[in-house]
NUSEKOL-268579 format. One line per 2 residues: number of its first residue (from 1); for each residue x, y, z of N, C-alpha, C. Coordinates in nm, 4 decimals. Example, Ala and Ser with C-alpha at 12.3 -4.5 7.8 and 13.67 -1.06 7.14 Angstrom:
2
1> 1.3190 -0.5690 0.7800 1.2300 -0.4500 0.7800 1.3200 -0.3300 0.7800; 1.2850 -0.2250 0.7080 1.3670 -0.1060 0.7140 1.2900 0.0030 0.7870
This chain:
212
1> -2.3774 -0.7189 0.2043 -2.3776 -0.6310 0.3210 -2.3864 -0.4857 0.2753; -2.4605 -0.4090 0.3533 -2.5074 -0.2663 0.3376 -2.3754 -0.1612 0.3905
3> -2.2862 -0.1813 0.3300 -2.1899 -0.0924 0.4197 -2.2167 0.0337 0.4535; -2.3031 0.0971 0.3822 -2.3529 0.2544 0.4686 -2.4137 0.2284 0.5538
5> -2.4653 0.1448 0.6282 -2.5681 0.1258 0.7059 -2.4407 -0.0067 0.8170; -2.3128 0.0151 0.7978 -2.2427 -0.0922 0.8756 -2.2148 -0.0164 0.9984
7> -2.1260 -0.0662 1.1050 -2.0974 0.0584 1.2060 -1.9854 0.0666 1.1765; -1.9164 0.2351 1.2103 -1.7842 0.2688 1.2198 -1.7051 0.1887 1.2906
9> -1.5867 0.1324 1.1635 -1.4793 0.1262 1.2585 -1.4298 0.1502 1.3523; -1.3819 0.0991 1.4877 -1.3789 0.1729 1.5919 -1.2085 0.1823 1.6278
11> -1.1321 0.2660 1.6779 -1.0006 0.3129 1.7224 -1.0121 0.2806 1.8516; -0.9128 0.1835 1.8671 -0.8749 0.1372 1.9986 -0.8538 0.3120 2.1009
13> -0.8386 0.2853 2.2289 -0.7924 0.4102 2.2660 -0.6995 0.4492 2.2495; -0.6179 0.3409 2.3062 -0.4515 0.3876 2.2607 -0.3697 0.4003 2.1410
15> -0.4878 0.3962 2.0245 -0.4660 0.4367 1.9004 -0.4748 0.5621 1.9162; -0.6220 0.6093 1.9743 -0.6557 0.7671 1.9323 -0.5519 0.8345 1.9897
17> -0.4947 0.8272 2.1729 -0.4238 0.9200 2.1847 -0.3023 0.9085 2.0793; -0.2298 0.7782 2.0593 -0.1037 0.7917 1.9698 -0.1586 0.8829 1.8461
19> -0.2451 0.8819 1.8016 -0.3036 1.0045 1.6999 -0.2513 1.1387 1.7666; -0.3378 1.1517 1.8601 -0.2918 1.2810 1.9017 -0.1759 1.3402 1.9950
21> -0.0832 1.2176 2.0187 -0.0004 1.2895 2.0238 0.0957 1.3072 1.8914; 0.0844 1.2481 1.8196 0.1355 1.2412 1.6601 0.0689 1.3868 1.5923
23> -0.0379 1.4135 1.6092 -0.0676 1.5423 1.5811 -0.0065 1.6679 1.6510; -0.0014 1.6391 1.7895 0.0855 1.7189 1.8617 0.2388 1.7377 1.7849
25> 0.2774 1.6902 1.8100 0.4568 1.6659 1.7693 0.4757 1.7571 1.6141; 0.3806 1.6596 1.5263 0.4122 1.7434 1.3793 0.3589 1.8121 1.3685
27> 0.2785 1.8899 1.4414 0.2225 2.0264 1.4478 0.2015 2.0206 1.3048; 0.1548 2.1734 1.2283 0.0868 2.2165 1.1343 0.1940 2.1569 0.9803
29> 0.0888 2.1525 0.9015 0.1309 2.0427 0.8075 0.0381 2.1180 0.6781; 0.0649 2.0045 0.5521 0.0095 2.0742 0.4541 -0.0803 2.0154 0.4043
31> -0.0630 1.8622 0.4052 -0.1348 1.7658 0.3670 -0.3181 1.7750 0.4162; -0.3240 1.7482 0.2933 -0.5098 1.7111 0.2636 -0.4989 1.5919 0.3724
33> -0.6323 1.6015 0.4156 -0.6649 1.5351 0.5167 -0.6629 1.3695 0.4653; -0.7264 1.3451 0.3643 -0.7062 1.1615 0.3194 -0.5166 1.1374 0.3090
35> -0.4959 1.2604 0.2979 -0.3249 1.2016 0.3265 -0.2629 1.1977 0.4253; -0.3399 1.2696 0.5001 -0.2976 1.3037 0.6340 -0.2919 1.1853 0.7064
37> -0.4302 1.1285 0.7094 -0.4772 1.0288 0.7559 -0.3677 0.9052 0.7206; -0.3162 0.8320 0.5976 -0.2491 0.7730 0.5982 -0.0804 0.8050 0.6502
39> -0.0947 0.9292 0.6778 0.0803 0.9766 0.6826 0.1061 0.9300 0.8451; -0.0020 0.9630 0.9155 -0.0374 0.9487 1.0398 -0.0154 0.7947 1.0894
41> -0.0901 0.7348 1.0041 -0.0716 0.5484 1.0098 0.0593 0.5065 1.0224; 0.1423 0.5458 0.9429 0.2546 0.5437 0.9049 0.3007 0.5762 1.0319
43> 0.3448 0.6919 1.0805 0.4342 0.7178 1.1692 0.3584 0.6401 1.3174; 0.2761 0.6033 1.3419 0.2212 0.5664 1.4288 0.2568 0.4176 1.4333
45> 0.3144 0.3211 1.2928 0.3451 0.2100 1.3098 0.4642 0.2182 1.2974; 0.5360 0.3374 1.3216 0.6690 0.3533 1.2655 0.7530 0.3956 1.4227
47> 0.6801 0.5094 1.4568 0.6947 0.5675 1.5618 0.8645 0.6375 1.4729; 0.8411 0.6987 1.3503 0.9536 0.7681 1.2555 0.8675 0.8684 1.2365
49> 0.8823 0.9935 1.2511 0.7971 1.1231 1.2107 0.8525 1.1735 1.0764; 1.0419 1.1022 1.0151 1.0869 1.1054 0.9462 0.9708 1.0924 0.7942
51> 0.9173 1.0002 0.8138 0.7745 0.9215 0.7354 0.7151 1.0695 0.6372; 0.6908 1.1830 0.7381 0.6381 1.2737 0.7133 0.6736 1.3296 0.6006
53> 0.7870 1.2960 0.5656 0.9157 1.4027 0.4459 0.9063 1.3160 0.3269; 0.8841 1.1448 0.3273 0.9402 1.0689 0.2662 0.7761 1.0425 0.1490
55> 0.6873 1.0265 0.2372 0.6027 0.9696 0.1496 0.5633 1.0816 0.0597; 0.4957 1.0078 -0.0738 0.4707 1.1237 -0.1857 0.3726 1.0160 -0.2409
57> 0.2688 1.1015 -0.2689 0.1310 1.0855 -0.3571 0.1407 1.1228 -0.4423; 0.1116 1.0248 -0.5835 0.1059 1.0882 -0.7155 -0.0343 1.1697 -0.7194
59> -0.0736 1.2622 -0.8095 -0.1745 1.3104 -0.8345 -0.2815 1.2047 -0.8730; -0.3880 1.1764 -0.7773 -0.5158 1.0955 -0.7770 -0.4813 0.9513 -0.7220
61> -0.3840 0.9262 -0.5956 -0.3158 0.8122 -0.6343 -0.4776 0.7285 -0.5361; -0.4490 0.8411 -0.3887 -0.5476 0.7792 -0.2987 -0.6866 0.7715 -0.3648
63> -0.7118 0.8641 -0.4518 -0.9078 0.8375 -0.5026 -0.8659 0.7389 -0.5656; -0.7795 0.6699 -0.6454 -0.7410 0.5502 -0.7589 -0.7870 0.4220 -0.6346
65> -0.7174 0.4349 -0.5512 -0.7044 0.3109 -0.4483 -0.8231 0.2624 -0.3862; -0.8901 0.4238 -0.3189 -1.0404 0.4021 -0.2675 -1.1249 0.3424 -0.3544
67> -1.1591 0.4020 -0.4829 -1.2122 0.3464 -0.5964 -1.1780 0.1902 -0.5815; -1.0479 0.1730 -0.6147 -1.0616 -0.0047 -0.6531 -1.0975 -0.0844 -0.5715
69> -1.0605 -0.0004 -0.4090 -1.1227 -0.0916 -0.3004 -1.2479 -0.1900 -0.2986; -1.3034 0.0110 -0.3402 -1.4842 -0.0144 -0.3139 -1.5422 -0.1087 -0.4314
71> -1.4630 -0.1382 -0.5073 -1.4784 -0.1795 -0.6392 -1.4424 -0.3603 -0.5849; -1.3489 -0.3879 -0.4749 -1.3522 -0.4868 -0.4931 -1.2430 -0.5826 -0.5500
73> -1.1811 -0.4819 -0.5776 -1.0229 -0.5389 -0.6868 -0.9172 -0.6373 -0.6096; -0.8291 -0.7659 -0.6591 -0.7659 -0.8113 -0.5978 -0.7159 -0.7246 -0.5058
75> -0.6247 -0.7449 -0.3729 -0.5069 -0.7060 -0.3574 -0.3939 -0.7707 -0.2917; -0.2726 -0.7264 -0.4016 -0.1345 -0.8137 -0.4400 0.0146 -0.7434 -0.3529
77> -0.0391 -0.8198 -0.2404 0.1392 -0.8026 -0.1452 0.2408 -0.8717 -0.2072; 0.3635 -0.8615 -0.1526 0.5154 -0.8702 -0.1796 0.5353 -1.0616 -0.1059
79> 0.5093 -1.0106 0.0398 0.4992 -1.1368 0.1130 0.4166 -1.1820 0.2072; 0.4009 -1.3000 0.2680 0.3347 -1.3033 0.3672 0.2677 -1.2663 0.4804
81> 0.3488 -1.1948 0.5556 0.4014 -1.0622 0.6611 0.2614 -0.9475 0.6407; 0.2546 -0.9425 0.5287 0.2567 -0.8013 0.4742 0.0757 -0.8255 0.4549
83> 0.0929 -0.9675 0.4290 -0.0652 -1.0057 0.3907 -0.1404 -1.0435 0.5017; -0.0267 -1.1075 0.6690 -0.1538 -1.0947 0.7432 -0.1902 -0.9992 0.7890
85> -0.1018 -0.8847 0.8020 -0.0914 -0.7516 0.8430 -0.2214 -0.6592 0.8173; -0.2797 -0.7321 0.7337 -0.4071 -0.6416 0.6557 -0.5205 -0.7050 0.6494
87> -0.4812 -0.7978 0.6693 -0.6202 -0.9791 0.6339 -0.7542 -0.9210 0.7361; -0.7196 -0.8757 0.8147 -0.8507 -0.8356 0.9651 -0.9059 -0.7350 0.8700
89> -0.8213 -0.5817 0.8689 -0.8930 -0.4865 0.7780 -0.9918 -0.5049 0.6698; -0.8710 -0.6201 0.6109 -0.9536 -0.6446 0.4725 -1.1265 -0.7873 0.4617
91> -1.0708 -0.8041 0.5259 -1.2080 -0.8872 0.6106 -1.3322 -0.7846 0.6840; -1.2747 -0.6596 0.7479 -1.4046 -0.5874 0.7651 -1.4222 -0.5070 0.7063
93> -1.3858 -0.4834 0.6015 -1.4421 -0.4009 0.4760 -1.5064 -0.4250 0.3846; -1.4082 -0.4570 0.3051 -1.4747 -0.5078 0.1258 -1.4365 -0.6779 0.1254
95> -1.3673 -0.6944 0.1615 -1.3776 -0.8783 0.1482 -1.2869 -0.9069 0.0196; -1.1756 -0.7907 0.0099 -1.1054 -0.8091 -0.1822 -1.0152 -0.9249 -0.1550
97> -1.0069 -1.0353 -0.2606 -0.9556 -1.1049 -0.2620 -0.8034 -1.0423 -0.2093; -0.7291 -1.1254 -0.1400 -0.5840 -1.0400 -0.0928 -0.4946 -1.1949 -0.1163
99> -0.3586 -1.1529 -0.2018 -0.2699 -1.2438 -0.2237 -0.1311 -1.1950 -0.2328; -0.0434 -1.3284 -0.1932 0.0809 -1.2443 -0.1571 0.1549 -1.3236 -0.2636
101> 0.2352 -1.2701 -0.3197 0.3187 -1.3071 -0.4456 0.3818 -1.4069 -0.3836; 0.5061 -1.3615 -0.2908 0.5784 -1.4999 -0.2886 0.4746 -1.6416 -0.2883
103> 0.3735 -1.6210 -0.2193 0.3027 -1.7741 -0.2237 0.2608 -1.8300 -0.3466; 0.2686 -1.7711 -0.4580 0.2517 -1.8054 -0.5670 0.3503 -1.8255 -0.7125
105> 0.4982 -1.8851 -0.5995 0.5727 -1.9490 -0.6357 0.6549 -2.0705 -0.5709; 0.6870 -2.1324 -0.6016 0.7385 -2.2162 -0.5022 0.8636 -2.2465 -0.5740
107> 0.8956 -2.1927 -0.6066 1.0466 -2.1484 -0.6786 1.1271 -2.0205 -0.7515; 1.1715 -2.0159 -0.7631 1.2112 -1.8545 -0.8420 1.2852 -1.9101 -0.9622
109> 1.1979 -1.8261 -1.0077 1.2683 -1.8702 -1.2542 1.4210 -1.8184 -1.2298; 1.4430 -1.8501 -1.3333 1.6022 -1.7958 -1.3693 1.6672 -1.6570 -1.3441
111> 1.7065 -1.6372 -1.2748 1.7534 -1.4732 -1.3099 1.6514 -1.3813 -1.2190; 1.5503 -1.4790 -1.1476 1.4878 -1.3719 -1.0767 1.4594 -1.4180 -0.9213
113> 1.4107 -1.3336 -0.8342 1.4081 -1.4047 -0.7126 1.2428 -1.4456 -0.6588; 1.2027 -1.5526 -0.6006 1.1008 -1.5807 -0.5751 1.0220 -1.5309 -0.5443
115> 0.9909 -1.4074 -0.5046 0.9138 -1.2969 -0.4494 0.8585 -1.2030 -0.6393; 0.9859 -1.2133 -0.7007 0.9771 -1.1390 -0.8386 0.8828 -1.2406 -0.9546
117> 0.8924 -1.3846 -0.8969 0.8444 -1.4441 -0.9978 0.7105 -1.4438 -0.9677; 0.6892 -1.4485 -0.8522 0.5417 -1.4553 -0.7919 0.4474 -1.3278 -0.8653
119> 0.5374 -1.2575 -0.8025 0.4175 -1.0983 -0.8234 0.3922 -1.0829 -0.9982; 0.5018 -1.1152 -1.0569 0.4815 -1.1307 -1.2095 0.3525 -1.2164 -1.2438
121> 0.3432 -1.3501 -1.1802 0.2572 -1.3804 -1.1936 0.1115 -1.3602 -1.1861; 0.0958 -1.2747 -1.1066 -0.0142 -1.2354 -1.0151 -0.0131 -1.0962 -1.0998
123> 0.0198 -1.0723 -1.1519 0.0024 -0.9184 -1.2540 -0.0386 -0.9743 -1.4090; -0.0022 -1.0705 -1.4133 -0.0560 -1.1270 -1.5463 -0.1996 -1.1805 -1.5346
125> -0.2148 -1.2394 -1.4183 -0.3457 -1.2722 -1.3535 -0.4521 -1.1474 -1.3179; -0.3796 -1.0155 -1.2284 -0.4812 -0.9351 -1.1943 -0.3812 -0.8203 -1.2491
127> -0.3687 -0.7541 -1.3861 -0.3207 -0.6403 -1.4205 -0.4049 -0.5077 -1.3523; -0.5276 -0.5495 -1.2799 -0.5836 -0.4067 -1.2733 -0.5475 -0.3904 -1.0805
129> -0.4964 -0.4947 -1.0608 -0.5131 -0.4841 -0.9200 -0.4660 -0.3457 -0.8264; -0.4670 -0.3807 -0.6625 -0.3551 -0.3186 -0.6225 -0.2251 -0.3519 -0.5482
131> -0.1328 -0.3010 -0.5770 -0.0185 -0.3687 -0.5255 0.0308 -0.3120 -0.4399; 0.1166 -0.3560 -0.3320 0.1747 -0.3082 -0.2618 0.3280 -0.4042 -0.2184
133> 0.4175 -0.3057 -0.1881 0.5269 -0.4090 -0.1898 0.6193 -0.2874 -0.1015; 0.5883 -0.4049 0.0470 0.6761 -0.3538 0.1560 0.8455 -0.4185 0.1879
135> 0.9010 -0.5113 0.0969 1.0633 -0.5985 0.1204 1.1004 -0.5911 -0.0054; 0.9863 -0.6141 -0.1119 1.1126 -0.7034 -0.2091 1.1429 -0.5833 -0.3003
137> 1.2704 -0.5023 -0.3444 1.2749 -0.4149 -0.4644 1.2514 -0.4760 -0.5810; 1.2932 -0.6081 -0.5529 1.3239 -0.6706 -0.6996 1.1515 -0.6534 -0.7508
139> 1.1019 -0.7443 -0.6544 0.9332 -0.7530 -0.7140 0.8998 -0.5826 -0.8079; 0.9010 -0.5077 -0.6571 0.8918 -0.3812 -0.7071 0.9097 -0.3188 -0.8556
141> 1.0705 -0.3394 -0.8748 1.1361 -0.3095 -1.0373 1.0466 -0.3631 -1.1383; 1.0283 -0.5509 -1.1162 0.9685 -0.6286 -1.2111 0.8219 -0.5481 -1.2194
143> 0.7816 -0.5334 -1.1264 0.6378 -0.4732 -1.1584 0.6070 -0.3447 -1.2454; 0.6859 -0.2702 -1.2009 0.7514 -0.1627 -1.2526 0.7470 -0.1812 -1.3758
145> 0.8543 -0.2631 -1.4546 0.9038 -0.2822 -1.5847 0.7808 -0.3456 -1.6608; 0.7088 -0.4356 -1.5809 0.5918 -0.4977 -1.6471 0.4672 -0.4363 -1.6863
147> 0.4952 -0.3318 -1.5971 0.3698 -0.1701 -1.6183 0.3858 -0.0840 -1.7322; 0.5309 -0.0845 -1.7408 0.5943 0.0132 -1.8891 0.5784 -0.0698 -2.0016
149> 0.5668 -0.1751 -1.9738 0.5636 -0.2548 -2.1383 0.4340 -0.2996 -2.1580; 0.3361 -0.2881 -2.0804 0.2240 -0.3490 -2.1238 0.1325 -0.2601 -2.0990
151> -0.0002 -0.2791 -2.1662 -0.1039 -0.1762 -2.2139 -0.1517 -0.1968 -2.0593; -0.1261 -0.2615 -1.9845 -0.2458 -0.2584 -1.8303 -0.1499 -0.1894 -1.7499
153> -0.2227 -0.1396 -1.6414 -0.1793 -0.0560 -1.5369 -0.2772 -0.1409 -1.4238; -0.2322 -0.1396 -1.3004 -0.2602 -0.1708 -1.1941 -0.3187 -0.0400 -1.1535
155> -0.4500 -0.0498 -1.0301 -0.5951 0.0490 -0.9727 -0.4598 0.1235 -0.9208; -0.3262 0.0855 -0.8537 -0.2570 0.1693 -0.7940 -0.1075 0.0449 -0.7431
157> -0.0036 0.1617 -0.7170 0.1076 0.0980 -0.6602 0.1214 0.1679 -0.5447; 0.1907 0.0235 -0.4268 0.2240 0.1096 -0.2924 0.3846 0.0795 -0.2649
159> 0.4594 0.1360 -0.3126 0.6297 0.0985 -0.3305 0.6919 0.1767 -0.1750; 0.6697 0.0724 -0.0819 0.7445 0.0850 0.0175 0.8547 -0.0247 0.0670
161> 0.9368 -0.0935 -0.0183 1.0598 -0.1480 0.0420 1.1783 -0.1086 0.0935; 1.2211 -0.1743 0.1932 1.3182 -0.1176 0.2898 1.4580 -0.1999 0.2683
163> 1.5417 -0.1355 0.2833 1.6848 -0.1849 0.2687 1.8050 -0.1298 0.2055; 1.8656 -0.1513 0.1143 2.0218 -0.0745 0.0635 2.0160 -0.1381 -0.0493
165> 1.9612 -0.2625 -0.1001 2.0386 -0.2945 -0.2392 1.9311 -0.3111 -0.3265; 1.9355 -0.1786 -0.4229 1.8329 -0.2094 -0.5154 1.7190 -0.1605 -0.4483
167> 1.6661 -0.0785 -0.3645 1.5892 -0.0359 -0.2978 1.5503 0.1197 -0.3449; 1.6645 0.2195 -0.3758 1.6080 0.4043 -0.4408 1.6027 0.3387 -0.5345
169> 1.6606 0.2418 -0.5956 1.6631 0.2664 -0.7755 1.5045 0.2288 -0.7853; 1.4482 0.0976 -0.7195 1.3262 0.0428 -0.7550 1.2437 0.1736 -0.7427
171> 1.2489 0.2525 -0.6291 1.1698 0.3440 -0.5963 1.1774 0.4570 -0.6825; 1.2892 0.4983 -0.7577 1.2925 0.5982 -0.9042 1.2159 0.5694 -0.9976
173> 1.2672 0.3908 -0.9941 1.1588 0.3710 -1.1590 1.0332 0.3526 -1.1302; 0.9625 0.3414 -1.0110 0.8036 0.3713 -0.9885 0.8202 0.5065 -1.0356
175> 0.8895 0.6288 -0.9594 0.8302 0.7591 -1.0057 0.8252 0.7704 -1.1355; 0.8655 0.6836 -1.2248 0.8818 0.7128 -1.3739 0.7817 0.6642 -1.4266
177> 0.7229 0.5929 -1.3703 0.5710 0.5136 -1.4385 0.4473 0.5754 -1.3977; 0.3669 0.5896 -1.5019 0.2151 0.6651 -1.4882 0.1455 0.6089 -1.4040
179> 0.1701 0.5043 -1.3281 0.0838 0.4481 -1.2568 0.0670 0.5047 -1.1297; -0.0847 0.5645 -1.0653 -0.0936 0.5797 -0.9525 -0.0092 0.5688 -0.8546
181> 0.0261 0.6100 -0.7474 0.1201 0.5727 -0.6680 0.1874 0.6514 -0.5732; 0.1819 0.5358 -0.4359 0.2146 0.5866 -0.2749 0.3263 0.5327 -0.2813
183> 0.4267 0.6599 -0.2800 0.6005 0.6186 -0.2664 0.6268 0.6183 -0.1570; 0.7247 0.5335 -0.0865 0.8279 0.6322 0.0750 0.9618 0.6176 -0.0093
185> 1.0116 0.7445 -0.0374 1.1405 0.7438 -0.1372 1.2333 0.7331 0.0157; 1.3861 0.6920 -0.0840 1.4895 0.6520 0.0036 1.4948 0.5031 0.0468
187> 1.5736 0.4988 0.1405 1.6003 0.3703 0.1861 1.4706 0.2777 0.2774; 1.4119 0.3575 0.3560 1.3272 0.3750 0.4706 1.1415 0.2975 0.3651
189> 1.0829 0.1903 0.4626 1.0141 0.1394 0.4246 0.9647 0.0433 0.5191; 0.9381 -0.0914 0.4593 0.8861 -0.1979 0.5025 0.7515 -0.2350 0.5777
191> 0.7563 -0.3305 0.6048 0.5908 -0.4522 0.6442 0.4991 -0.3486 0.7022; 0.5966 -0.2988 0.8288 0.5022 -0.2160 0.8826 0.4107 -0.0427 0.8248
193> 0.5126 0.0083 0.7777 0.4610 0.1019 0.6836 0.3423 0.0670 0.5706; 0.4266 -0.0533 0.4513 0.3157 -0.1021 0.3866 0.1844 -0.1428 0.4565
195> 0.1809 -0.1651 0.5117 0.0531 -0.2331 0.6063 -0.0278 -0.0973 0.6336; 0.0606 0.0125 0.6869 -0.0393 0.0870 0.7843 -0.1037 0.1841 0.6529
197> -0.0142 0.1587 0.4964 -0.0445 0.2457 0.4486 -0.1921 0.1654 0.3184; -0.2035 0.0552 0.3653 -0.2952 -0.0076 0.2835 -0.4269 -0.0201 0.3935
199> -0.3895 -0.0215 0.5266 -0.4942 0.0050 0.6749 -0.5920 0.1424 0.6677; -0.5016 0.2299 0.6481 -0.5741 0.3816 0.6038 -0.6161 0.3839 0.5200
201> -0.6154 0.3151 0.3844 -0.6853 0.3259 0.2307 -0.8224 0.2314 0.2858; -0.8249 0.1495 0.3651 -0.9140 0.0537 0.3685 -1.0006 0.1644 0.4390
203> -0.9402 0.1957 0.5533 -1.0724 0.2633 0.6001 -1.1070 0.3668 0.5415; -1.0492 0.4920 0.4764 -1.0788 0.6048 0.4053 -1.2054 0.5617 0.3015
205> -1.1331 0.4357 0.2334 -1.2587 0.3594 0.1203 -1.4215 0.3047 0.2320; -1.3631 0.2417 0.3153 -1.4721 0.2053 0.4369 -1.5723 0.3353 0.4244
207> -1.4617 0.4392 0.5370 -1.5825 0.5115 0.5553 -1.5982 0.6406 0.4492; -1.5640 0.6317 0.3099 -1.6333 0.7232 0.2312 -1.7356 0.6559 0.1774
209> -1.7921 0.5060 0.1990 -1.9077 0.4469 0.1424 -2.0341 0.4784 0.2727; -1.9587 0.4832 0.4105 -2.0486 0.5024 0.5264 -2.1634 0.6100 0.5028
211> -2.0259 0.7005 0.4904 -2.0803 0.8738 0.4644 -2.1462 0.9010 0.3451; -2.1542 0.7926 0.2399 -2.2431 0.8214 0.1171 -2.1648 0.9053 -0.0082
C-alpha cells in the first residue's frame, strides 16, 4: 500500500472539539507541536490536564518512534488491554506486528511476575522493538535492567504504569537508561494514557509519510 497516496485519518467530531476545548483550557504552552499532539491524546483520554506537567520526552524520543513505526518494527505492550487499545490504529497504518507480553507466558518464572517474564521474552526476541508498558512496573524495571546489560536497545520506551508499588522507582530507572523515551513520571499512568500515547505516534508516523 502507497501510504502517501492513502487518505487522512479522519477525527471523529467529538474528538476535534475535545481538542479544542483541551487547547482552550491549557492555553499557551511550550511544547513542539509532535509533542503537543501526543500531550493532547493524553489528556483527552485522561480528561487529567495534570498529564501536561508529567510527561517528558527524552531528546529524539518521538523521531526514534516515528522512524521505527514507518520502519515497521514489532510493537511490545505490557498487557492485553493495552494491545486492543491500539490494534485498529495499528491496522490502519503500518500493519507492525503488535504483541502483548503477558500472552507470551503462561506462567511466571521464579521470582518474577507473569507480565515480567513475558516482556523479557519478547525483548530477547525483538531487542529493537517498541515498547510500551501502561500496568506492569515490574515488566517496566525488567526491561529497564535488560537494556543496561545488553548491547541492544529497543527503537524506543513508553513507561507509563500506574499505581504505588514499585511504580516512581520503575519510572527513575527508565530516566537512567539511554534509551529513547516517553515518561509520565510519578504515580499517574496506565492503559489509557499508554494507548493514547502510542495512537499519536501512529498517526504523527502515518501522516509524516502522507506529507512526504
Amino acid at each position: 500500500m502507497n501510504l502517501s497516496q492513502s487518505p487522512k485519518l479522519s477525527v471523529h467530531p467529538i474528538m476535534a472539539e475535545s481538542f479544542a476545548i483541551i487547547d482552550r483550557e491549557l492555553g499557551p504552552h511550550s511544547f513542539a507541536p509532535d509533542a503537543y499532539a501526543i500531550v493532547r491524546r493524553v489528556i483527552h483520554a485522561t480528561a487529567d490536564f495534570e498529564f501536561s506537567e508529567l510527561l517528558h520526552f527524552s531528546p529524539g524520543a518521538i523521531a526514534s518512534s516515528i522512524a521505527a513505526l514507518r520502519a515497521g518494527v514489532p510493537i511490545v505492550v505490557d498487557v492485553e488491554m493495552l494491545e486492543r487499545a491500539v490494534a485498529s490504529t495499528v491496522a490502519r497504518t503500518f500493519g507492525n506486528p503488535l504483541l502483548s507480553a503477558i500472552s507470551r507466558a503462561d506462567a511466571a518464572e521464579p521470582g518474577k511476575t507473569r507480565t515480567e517474564t513475558g516482556l523479557l521474552r519478547c525483548f530477547a526476541e525483538y531487542p529493537h522493538g517498541l515498547y510500551a508498558i501502561g500496568n506492569a512496573p515490574s515488566a517496566l524495571k525488567a526491561l529497564c535492567t535488560a537494556t543496561i546489560t545488553s548491547s541492544e536497545r529497543p527503537a524506543a520506551i513508553v513507561g507509563a504504569p500506574v499505581g504505588f508499588v514499585g511504580v516512581v522507582a520503575a519510572k527513575q530507572l527508565l530516566a537512567q537508561t539511554p534509551v529513547p523515551q516517553i515518561r509520565i513520571d510519578g504515580r499517574k499512568g496506565g492503559t489509557p494514557a499508554a494507548a493514547a500515547i502510542l495512537n499519536a505516534l501512529l498517526v504523527l508516523a502515518y501522516e509524516s509519510v502522507r506529507s512526504g
